[in-house]
C-alpha positions as CSV (number, residue, x, y, z in Angstrom):
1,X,91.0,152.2,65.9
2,X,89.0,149.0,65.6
3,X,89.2,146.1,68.5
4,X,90.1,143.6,65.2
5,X,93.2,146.3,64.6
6,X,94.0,146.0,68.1
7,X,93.4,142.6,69.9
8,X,95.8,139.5,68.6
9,X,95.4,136.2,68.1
10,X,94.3,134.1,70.8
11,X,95.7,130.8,70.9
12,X,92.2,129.1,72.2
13,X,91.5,125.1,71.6
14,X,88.9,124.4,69.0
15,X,87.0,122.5,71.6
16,X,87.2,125.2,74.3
17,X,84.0,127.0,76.1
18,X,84.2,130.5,75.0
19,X,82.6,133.4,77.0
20,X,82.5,137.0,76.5
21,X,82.3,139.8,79.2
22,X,81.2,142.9,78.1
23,X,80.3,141.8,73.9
24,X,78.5,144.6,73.3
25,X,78.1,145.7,69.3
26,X,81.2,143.5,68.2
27,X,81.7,140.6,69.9
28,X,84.6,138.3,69.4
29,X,84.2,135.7,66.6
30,X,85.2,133.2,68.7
31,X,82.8,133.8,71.9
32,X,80.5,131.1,72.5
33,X,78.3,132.9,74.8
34,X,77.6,136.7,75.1
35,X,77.6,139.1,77.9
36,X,76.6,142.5,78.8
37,X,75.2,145.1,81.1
38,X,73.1,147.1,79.1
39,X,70.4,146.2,76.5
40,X,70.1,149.9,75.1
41,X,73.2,151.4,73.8
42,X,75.0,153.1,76.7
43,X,78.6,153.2,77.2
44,X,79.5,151.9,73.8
45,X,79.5,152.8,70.5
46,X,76.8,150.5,68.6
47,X,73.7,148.3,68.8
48,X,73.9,145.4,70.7
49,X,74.4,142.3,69.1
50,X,72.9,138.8,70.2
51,X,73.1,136.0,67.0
52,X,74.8,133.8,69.4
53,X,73.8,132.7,73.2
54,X,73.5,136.1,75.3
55,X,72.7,136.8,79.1
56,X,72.3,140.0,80.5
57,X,74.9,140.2,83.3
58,X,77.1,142.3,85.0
59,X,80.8,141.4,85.1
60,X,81.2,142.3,88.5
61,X,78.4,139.6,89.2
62,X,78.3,136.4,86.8
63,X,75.7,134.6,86.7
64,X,77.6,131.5,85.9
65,X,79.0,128.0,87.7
66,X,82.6,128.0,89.2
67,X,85.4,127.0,86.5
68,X,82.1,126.5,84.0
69,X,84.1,128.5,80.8
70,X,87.6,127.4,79.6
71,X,88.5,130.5,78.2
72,X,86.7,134.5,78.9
73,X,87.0,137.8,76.4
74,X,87.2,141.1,77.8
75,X,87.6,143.9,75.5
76,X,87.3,147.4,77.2
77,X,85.1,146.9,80.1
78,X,87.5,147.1,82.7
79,X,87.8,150.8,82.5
80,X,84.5,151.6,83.2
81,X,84.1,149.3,86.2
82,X,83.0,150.6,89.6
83,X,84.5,147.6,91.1
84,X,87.0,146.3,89.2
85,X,88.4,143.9,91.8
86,X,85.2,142.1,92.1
87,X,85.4,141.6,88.5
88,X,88.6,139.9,88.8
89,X,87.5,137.6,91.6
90,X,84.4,136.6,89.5
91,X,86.4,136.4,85.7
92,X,88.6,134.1,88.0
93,X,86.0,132.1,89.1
94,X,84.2,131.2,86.5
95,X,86.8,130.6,83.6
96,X,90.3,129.1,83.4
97,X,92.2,131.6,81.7
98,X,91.7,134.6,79.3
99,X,92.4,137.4,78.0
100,X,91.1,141.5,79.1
101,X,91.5,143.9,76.6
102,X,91.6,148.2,77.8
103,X,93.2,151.1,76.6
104,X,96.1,152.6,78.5
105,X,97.0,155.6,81.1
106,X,98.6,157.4,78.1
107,X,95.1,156.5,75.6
108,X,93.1,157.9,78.8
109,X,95.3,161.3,79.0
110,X,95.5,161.4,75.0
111,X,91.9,160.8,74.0
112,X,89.8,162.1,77.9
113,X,86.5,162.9,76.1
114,X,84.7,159.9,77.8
115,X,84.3,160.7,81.6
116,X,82.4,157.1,82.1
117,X,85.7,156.0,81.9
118,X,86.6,154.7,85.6
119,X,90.1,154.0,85.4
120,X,93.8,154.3,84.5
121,X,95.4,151.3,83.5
122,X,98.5,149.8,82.9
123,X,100.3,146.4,82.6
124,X,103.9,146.3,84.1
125,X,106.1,142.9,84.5
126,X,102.8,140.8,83.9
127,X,100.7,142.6,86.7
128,X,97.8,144.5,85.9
129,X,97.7,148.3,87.7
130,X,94.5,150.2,88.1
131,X,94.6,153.8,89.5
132,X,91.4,155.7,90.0
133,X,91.0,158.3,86.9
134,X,90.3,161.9,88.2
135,X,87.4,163.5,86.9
136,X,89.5,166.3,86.3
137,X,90.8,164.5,83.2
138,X,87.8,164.8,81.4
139,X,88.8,168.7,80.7
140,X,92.7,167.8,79.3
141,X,94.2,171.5,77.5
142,X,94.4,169.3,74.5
143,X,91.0,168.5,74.1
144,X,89.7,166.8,71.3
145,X,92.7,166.9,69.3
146,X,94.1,163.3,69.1
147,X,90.3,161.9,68.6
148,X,90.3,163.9,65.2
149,X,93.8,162.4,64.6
150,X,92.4,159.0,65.0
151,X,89.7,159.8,63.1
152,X,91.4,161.2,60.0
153,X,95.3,160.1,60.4
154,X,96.3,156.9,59.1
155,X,99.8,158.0,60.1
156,X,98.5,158.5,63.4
157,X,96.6,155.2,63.1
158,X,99.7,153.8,61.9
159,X,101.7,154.6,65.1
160,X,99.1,153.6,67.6
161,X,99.3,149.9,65.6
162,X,103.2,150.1,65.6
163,X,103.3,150.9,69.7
164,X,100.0,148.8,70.4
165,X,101.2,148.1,73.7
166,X,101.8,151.7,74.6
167,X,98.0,152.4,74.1
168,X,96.2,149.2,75.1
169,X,96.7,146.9,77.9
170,X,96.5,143.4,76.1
171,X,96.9,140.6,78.5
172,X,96.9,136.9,78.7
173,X,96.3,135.4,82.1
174,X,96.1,131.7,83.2
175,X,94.7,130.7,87.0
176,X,93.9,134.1,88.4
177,X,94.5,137.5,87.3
178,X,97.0,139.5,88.8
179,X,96.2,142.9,89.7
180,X,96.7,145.5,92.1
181,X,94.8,148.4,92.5
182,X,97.1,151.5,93.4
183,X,97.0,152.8,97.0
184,X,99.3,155.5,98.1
185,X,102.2,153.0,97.5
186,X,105.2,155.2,95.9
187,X,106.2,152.9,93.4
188,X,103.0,151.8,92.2
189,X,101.7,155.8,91.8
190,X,105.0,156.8,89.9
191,X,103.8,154.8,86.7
192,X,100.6,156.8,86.8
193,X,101.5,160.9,88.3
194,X,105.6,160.9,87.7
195,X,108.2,161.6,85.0
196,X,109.1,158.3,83.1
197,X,112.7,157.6,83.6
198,X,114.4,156.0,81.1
199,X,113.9,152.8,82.3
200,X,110.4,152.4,82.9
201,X,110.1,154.2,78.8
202,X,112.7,151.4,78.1
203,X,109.8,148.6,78.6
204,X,107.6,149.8,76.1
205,X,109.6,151.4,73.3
206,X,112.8,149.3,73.4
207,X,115.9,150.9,71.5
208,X,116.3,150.4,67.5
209,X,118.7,149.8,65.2
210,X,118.3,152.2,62.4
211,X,117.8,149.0,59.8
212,X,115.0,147.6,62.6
213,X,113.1,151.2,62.6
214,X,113.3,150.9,58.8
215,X,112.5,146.9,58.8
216,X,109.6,147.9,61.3
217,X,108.1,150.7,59.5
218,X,108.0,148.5,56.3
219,X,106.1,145.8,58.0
220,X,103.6,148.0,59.7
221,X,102.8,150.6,56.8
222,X,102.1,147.3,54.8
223,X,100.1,145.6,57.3
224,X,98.3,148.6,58.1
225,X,97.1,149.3,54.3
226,X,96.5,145.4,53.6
227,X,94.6,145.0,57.0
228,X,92.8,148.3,56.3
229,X,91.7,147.4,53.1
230,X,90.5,144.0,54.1
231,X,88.4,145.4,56.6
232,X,86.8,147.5,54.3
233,X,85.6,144.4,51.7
234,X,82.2,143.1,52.2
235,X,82.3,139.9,54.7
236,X,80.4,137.0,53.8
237,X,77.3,136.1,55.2
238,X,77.5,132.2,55.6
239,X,76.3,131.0,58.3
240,X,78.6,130.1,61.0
241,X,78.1,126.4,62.4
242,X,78.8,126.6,66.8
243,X,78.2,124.0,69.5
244,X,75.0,123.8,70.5
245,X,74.7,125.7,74.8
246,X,72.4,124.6,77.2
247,X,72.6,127.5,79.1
248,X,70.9,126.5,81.9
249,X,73.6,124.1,82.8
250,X,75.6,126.8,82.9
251,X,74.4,129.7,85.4
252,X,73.9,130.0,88.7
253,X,72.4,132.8,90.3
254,X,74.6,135.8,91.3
255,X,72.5,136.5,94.1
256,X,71.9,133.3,96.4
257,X,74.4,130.9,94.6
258,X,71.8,128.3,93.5
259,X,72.5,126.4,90.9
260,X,68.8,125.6,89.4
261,X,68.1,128.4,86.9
262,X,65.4,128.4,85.0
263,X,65.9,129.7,81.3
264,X,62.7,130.4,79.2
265,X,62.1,132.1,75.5
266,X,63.8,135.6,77.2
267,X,64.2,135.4,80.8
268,X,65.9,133.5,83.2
269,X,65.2,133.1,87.0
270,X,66.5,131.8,90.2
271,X,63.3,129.5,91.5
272,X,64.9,130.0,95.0
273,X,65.3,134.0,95.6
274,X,63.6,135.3,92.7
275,X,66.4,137.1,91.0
276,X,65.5,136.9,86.6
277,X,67.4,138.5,84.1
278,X,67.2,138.7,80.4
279,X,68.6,135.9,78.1
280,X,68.5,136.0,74.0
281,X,68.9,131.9,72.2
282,X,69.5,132.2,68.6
283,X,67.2,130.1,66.7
């Protein structure tokens, strides 16, 4: 399913500073400046794009000022962090709120055919759970078969739009993320390797009245065919007018913390410990 299927929509000021972690081959209309790891096309499914402002970086070290961003984007990085906690510390750091994007535990166990995938995730009562994913996964007795459903169900399609929040973890955060990363702490674990009760199925699929299923189904087999066929019309090419970035004034160096960087045509570097890493500016 597309990240525009998925992701809603944010509620960011017009004059806000917009960065995205992790941009990749469809970044967010609204990001100001890009991000990514990787140049080539690893871990994703498309060429890199760069028509706006874009700095190689990793998002476990930003090369960016304290509090520098109002607003980050992160759409399905997380789960193929090493260190995802260092990712939070440094998302926190540099921006003032946001919003991180990943598929679920139950995506994960439902669709296991990528083995860079790091981690289960889940969001319960505003707190965002990460639990290693075992590699064992990777080899589920379903195997490819909800991939081809995704692939060539709209009913299937249909129902991961319907119970978006059962597949992807879609959350808002303001401050500091809140996270925990699950140790051998019972109640933590049971949302990951246990039985769901009926309580803990309650807070994502709430109960129905018969006239609210059909009310529900109505409004998502609509938006689903509208939405579908919008995405599939041509999109205008006019050129999209954005603030003008000085990056420089932006980044710091991830390695030594000073705050002189040095941006040229397609590098930038750290005058004080050498560090350099690719940059892309739009003409």
């Amino acid at each position: 399913m597309n990240l525009e299927a998925i992701t809603p929509r944010l509620a960011i000021p017009a004059q806000a500073l917009v960065l995205e972690i992790g941009s990749g081959h469809r970044p967010h209309p609204r990001a100001d400046v890009l991000t990514d790891k990787y140049l080539e096309d690893i871990e994703r499914g498309g060429r890199l794009v760069t028509d706006r402002p874009f700095v190689q970086a990793d998002a476990e070290r930003l090369p960016f000022k304290p509090q520098v961003f109002d607003y980050a984007i992160c759409r399905h990085v997380l789960e193929h962090l090493e260190d995802p906690g260092a990712f939070f510390q440094e998302v926190s750091r540099v921006a003032r709120a946001g919003y991180i994007e990943a598929p679920t535990a139950i995506w994960e166990r439902l669709h296991p055919s990528r083995p860079y995938h790091r981690w289960y995730v889940l969001e319960v009562d505003g707190e965002l759970l990460l639990m290693p994913k075992p590699p064992s996964d990777a080899r589920a007795p379903l195997g490819r078969l909800f991939e081809t459903l995704n692939r060539y169900s709209p009913e299937y399609r249909l129902f991961i739009r319907r119970y978006a929040d059962l597949f992807y973890v879609r959350h808002r955060w303001q401050g500091r993320v809140r996270y925990r990363i699950v140790s051998p702490d019972a109640e933590a674990r049971a949302w990951f390797l246990e039985p769901w009760d009926a309580e803990r199925i309650a807070r994502f699929v709430p109960p129905r009245s018969p006239l609210r299923q059909a009310l529900d189904l109505l409004v998502g087999a609509v938006g689903s065919v509208i939405g579908g066929g919008l995405r599939r019309l041509p999109r205008p090419s006019l050129p999209r007018r954005r603030r003008p970035i000085d990056l420089a004034a932006l980044m710091q160096c991830p390695h030594c913390a000073h705050q002189t960087i040095v941006v040229e045509e397609r590098h930038a570097r750290c005058p004080a410990c050498g560090w350099q890493t690719v940059v892309v500016l739009p003409s």
